[in-house]
N, C-alpha and C positions, 0 to 999 in steps of 0.2 A: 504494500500500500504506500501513497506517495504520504510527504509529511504536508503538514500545514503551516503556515507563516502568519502570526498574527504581529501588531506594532503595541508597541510599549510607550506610552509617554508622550504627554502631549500640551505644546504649548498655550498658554491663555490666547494669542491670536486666532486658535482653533477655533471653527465655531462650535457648540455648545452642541448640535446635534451631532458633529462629527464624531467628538470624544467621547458619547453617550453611547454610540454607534459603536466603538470601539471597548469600551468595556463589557455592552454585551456579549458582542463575540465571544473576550478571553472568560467569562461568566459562563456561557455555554458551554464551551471547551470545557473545563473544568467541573464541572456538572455532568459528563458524560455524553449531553447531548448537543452537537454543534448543532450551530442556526440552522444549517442544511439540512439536519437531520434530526428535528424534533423528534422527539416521543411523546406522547400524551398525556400519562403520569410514571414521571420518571421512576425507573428503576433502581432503587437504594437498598436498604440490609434491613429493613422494615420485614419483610419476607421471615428475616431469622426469630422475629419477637411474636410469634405464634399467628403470624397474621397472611399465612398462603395465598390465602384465596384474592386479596388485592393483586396480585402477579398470574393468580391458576386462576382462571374463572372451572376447570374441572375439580376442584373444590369446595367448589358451593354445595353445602350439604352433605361433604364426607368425612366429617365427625361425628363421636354418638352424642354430643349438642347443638345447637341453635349455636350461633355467635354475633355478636356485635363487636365492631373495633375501631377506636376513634385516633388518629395517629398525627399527630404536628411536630413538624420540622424546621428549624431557623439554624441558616448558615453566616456564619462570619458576625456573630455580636457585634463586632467594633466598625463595619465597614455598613453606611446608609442605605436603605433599599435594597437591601444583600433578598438572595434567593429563600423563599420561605412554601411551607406545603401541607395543606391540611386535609386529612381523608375520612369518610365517614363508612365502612363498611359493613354489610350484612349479608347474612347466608344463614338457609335453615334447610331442614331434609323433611319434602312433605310425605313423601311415603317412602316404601322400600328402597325404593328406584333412580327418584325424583327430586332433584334439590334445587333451590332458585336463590337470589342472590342482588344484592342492589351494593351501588357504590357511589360516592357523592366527593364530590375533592375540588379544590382552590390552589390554583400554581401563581406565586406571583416570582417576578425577577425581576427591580427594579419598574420601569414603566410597563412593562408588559406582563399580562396575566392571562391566564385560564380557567374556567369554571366548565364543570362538565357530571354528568352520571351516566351511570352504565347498567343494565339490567341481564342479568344470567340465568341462563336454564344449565341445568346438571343430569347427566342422566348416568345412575351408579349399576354396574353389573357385579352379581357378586357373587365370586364363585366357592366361596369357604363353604363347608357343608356343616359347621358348628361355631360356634365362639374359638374354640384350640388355636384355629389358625384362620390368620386375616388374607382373604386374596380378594383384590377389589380393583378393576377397571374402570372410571369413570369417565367422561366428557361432558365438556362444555362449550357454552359459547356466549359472549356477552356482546352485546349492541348497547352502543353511546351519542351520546347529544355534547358538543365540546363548543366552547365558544371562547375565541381568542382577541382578546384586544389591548389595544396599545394606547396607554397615554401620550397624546402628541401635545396636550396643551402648553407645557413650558419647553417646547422646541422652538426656536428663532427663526427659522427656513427649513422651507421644502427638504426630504432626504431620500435622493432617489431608490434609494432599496427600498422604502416602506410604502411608496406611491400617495395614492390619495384616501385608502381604507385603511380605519383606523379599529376595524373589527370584522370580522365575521363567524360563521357558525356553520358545522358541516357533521357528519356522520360516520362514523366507524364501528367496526365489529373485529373480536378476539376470536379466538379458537385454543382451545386446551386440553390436555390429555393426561392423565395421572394413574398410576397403578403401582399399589402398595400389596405386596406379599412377604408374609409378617414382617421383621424387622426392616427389611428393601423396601427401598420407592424409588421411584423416575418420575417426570413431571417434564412435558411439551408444552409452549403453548407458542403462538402464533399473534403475534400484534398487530394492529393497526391493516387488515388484510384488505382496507378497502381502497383505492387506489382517489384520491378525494384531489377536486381543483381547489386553491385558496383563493383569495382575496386581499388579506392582509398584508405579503407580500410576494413579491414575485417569483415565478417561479423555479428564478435562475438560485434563488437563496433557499425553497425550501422547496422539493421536489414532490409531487402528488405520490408518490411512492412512499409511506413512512413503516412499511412492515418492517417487524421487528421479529428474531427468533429467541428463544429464552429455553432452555435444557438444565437440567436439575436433576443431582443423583445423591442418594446419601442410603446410609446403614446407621442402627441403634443397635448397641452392644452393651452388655455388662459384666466383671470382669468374674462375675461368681452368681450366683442364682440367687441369691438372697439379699445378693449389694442393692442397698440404695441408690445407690450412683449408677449413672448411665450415661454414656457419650455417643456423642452422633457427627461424624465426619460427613462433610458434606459438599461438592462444589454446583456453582453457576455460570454458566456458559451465556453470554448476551452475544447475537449477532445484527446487524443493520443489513438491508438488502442493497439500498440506494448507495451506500455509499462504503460499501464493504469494514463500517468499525466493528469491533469487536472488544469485547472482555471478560475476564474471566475473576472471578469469586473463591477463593478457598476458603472454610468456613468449618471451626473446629466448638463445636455445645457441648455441655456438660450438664445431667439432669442430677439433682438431690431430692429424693422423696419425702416428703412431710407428710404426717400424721394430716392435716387438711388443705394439701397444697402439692406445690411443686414449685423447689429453687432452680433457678437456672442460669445460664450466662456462658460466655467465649470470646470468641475471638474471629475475625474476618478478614480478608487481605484480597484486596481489588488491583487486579493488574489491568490496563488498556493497551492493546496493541497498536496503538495507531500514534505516529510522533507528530509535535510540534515545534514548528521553530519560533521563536519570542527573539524579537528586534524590538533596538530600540538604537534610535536617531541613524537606523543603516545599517546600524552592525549585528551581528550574529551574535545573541547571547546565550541561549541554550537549547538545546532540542532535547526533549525529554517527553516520556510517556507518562498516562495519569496512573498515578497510585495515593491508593492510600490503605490506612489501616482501622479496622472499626471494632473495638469492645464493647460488648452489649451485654446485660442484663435486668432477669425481669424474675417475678414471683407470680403464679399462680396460688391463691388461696381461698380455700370452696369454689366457686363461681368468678369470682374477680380475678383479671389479669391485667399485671403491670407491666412494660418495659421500656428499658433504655437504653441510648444505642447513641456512641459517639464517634466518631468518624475525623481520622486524620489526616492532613494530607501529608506523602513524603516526598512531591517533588520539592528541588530546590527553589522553584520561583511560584509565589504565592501569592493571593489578592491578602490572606491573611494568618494565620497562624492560628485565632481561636476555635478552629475546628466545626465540624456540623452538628449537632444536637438535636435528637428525634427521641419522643416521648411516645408510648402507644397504651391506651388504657383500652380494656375489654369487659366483656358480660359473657358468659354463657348461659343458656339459658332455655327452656321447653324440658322438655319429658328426655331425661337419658335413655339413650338406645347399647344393646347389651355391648359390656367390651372386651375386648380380643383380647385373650392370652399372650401379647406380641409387647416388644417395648418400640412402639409409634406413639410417641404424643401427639403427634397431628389427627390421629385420628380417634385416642382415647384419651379426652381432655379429662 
C-alpha cells in the first residue's frame, strides 16, 4: 500500500478554513479512519467490554439475557473539539431462533458530526442437543439511517472539498456471522455493504464504497477445572475495500468469578498497516504507522455491567498524549435462558 503525506503546521496568514481542513485530516488518520475512508461508527476496543453486538449485528440475541449498553468516548482532554462518541445499544432473543436489536450513536470530530441508528434481525441455529455443550450458528443483518453534517458557520470562505452541502442523510446495511462451539468462537461481519452517493463532500474525498470487513477469533481457557480465573486470547482483523487499510487487534482478558458477578480486565495492542508521512514546512519528518495500546477493565455484578477502557497512542508524533477514555455501562435483563457448561461469557452473562 502507498503511504500518505499529510502537512504539519501552519501559519496565522492561513486562512482559518485551510488549517481547520488540515487538522481534520491528521484527526482522521489517527482515529483509524481517513477522510476517504469513513466508517460509520468507528471501530474501537468497546467490543472487548462485553458489548459484541455494537460490531456483530449476528449477536443480537445470543446470550441467555436481554442486554442494554450505553458507551461514551472522549479523546485528547486537553486538545478543543477533540473527537468524542456516544452509543446506545440493545439486543434481546425473542424466541428460540430469533433475536432483534436497535443501536443509536453521536460521532462528533471537531465541526463535523454524525447521528444515526440501526435496527437488526438475528436468526440463531442451534445445534447443541443439551446445555453440556454450546454449538450455535447465528446471522444477522442491520439496516441504518446516518446523517452527517458539518458546521460551516465560523468558516471565512468557500472550501473547495466541502462544496456547498453542509449535511446530508443516506442509508446503509451490515451483515454478520458468528459461531461459538463451546469455548471457540469466530465472528464475520461485513460493513457498510451498500454502495451510497454523498452530498456532503465530494466524491474525490470520500468514495461511495465505504464497506468494511471485521474477523474475530478467540478461545476461553482455565488453567484447572475449578479455577476461578479464566483467560481468553483473542484477535481482530479490520479491512477497508476502497482503499485497501487495514489493522489488526491483539487482545489478551482475564475473567475472576465472584460469588454475584464477574471481575475482569487486559490488555489490547492495535497495529495499522498503512504508513504516513507528516511534513512540516517541506521536510520529511516521520513516517510511521498507527499504534496504540488499550487497558481495559470492567465488573459485572448480578445484572449491572461496568467498563473501562483506555487507549494509548505509541506513535512518536501526537495531537496529544492524554490518551482516549471510553466508559461502557450495561443492564441485563428479561427471563435467563439455560447456560452452557462452556467458559463463553458472551454468551453466559
Amino acid at each position: 500500500m502507498g503511504s500518505k503525506t499529510y502537512i504539519l503546521g501552519c501559519t496565522s496568514r492561513q486562512p482559518e478554513v485551510l488549517r481547520y481542513s488540515l487538522f481534520l485530516v491528521l484527526i482522521m488518520f489517527l482515529n483509524t479512519s481517513a477522510l476517504k475512508a469513513q466508517e460509520i461508527i468507528p471501530t474501537y476496543s468497546d467490543y472487548l467490554t462485553d458489548n459484541l453486538y455494537l460490531i456483530h449485528p449476528s449477536m443480537a440475541g445470543a446470550s441467555n439475557y436481554d442486554k442494554i449498553r450505553l458507551t461514551a468516548r472522549q479523546q485528547w482532554f486537553d486538545v478543543e473539539d477533540a473527537p468524542n462518541l456516544q452509543t446506545l445499544a440493545y439486543n434481546s432473543r425473542v424466541n428460540d431462533k430469533i433475536g432483534v436489536g436497535g443501536i443509536l450513536f453521536r460521532d462528533e470530530n471537531g465541526n463535523y458530526s454524525k447521528v444515526g441508528g440501526y435496527a437488526t434481525f438475528a436468526y440463531h441455529l442451534m445445534f447443541s442437543r443439551s446445555t453440556i455443550d454450546l454449538n450455535q450458528l447465528s446471522f444477522g443483518i442491520s439496516a441504518g439511517v446516518i446523517q452527517h453534517r458539518l458546521d460551516t458557520s465560523g468558516f471565512t470562505r468557500f472550501d473547495p472539498l466541502i462544496g456547498e452541502n453542509d449535511a446530508d442523510i443516506f442509508a446503509n446495511m451490515d451483515f454478520g456471522i458468528s459461531y461459538y462451539v463451546r469455548n471457540l468462537y469466530f465472528h464475520f461481519a461485513a460493513k457498510n455493504i451498500l454502495s451510497v452517493s454523498r452530498e456532503l463532500f465530494y466524491s474525490d474525498a470520500v468514495p461511495s464504497n465505504m464497506r468494511k470487513y471485521l474477523f474475530s477469533a478467540g478461545y476461553v481457557f482455565t488453567l484447572n477445572q475449578n479455577d476461578p480465573w479464566s483467560f481468553e486470547p483473542s484477535l481482530l482483523f479490520q479491512a477497508r475495500e476502497a482503499t485497501n487499510e487495514m489493522a489488526l487487534d491483539l487482545n489478551a482478558k482475564a475473567y475472576y468469578e465472584l460469588d454475584n458477578g464477574r471481575l475482569w480486565g487486559g490488555l489490547s495492542y492495535r497495529n495499522g498497516f498503512e504508513s504516513a508521512e507528516y511534513t512540516e514546512n517541506g521536510e520529511l519528518v516521520e513516517n510511521q504507522e498507527l499504534r496504540y495500546i488499550t487497558p481495559f477493565v470492567g465488573l459485572n455484578y448480578k445484572k449491572f455491567v461496568f467498563g473501562y477502557t483506555f487507549s494509548y497512542q505509541l506513535n512518536s508524533i501526537v495531537l496529544s498524549n492524554s490518551g482516549f477514555h471510553q466508559i461502557t455501562l450495561g443492564y441485563n435483563f428479561g427471563k435467563s435462558r439455560e447456560r452452557y457448561q462452556c467458559k463463553c461469557p458472551a454468551i453466559n452473562n
